[in-house]
Each structure stands twice: as C-alpha cells, then as structure tokens.
C-alpha positions in Angstrom: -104.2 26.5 40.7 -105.3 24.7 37.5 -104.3 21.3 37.0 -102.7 20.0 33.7 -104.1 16.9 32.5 -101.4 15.0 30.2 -103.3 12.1 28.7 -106.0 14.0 27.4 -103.1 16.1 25.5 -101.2 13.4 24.2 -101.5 12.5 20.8 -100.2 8.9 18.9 -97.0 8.7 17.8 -96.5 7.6 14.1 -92.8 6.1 13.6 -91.8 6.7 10.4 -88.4 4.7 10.0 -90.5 1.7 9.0 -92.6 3.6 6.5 -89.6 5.0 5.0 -88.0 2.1 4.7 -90.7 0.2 2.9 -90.9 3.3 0.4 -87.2 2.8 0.2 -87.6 -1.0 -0.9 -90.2 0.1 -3.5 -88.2 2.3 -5.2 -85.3 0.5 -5.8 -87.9 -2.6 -6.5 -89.7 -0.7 -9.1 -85.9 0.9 -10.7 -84.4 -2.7 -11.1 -87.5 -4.5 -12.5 -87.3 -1.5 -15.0 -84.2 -1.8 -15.5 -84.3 -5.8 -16.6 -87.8 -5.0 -18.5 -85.5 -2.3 -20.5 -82.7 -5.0 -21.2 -85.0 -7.8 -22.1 -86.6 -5.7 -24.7 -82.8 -5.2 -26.5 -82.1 -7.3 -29.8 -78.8 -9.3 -29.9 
C-alpha cells in the first residue's frame, strides 16, 4: 500500500479578490483623472 503524502503536493494559494480589487481602483483612478484632465483642457 503506497502512502500519499499531502504537503509535499500542496501548492500556495494566491487570493485574488484583493488583486482584483486594487486593479479595480486603478481603473476607475486612471478614467476620472482623465476625465478632469479632458475638462480642464476646455475653453469657456
């Protein structure tokens, strides 16, 4: 009978909710400093 050994299997977990919520924050960073460089450049 061969015995299974676990640990040496087991790989590290990555969570990913964090790094997709930090990509998240970028984006909508990066779209509203855009979006106020866009308005700032307008002549009234």
């Amino acid at each position: 009978m061969r015995i299974r050994n676990d640990r040496a299997q087991d790989e590290p977990h990555i969570d990913l909710v964090p790094l997709i919520d930090v990509i998240l924050v970028l984006i909508i960073f990066f779209v509203v400093t855009t979006t106020f460089d866009a308005r700032s450049t307008l002549q009234v």
